[in-house]
C-alpha positions as CSV (number, residue, x, y, z in Angstrom):
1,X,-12.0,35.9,-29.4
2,X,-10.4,35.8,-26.0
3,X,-11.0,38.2,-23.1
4,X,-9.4,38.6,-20.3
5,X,-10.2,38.1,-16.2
6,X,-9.0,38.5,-12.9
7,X,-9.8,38.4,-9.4
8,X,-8.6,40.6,-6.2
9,X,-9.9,39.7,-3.1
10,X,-9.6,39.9,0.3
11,X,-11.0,38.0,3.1
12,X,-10.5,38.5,6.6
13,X,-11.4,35.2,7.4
14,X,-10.9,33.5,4.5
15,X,-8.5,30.7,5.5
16,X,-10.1,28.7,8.0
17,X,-8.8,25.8,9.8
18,X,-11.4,22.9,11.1
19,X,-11.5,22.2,14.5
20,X,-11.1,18.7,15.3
21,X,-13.0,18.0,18.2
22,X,-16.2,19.6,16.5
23,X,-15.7,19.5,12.7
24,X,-16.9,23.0,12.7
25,X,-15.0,26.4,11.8
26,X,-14.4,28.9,14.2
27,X,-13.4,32.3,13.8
28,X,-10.1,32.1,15.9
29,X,-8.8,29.5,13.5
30,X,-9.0,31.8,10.5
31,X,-6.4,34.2,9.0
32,X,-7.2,37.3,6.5
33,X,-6.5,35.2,3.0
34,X,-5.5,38.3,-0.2
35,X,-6.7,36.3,-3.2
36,X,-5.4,37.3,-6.8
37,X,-6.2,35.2,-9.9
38,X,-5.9,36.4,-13.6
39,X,-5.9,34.7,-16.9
40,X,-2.1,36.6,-17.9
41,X,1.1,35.6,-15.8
42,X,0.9,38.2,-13.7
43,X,2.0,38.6,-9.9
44,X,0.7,41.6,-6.9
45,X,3.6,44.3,-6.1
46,X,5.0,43.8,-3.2
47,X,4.1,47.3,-2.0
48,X,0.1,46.2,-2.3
49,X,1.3,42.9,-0.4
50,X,2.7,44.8,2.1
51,X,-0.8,47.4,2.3
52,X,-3.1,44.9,2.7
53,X,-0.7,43.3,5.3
54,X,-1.3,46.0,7.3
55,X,-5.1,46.2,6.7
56,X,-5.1,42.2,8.0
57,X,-2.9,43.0,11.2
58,X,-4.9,46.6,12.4
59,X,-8.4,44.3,12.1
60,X,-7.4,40.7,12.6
61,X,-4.1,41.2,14.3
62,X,-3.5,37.7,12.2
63,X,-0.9,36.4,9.9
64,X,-2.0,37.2,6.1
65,X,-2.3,34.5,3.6
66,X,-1.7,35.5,0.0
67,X,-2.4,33.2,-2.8
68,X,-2.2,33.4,-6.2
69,X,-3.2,31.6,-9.3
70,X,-4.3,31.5,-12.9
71,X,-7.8,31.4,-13.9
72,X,-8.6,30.8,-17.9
73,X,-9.4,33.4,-20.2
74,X,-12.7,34.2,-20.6
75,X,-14.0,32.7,-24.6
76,X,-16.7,35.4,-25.6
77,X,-18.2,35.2,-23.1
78,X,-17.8,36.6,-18.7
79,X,-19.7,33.1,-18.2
80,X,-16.9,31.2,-17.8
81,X,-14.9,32.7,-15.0
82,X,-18.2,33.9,-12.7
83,X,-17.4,31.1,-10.9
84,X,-14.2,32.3,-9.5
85,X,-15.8,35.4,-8.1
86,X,-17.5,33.6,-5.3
87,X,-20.0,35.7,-5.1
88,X,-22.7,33.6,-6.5
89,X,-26.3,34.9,-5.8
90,X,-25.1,38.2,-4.8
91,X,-24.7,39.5,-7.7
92,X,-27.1,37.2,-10.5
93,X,-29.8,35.9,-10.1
94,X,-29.7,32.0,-10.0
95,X,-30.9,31.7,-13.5
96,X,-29.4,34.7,-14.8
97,X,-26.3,33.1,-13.5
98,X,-27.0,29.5,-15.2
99,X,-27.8,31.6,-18.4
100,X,-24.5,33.1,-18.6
101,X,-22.6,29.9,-18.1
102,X,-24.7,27.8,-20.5
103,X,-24.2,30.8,-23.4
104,X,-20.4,30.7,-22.4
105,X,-19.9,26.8,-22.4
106,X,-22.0,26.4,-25.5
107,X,-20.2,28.9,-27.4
108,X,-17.1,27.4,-26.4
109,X,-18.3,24.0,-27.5
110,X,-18.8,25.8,-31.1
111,X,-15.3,27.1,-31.4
């Protein structure tokens, strides 16, 4: 049995460029990046687009990226698409984290 996933996410520095003379990031070179990933064809409204456009430019006065994508569906288990959420130990535990994506990639391997 298939689930279903998705992402929204908004970072206002989540594009960063690399500067060359240092190899290292730097906060001027990043624009706000709006992230949206889901497991069904499905695009943002342009009137959220637009929203969050505004959000970027009132606290980053920078251009906003948007980017979109598909992420699979999640097989029985939410194991399978934590990855996408980048938020890591925030939210599990380490092991709680390697847990879920062992049950989710084991159960896939038994379908």
């Amino acid at each position: 049995m298939k689930g279903e996933a998705a992402v929204f996410r908004y970072e206002p520095a989540g594009l960063c460029a690399t500067a060359q003379e240092t190899g290292q990031r730097r906060p001027a070179d990043c624009l706000p990046l709006l992230t949206w990933q889901s497991s069904w064809d499905s695009q943002l409204h342009y009137y959220v687009i637009k929203a969050w456009e505004c959000v970027a430019a009132k606290h980053t006065q920078r251009q906003l990226v948007v980017q979109s994508s598909r992420i699979p569906a999640p097989e029985c288990s939410y194991g399978s698409v934590l990855a996408f959420l980048k938020l890591g130990k925030k939210v599990l535990h380490p092991i709680s984290l390697y847990q879920a994506q062992w049950k989710a990639s084991s159960m896939h391997q038994n379908n």
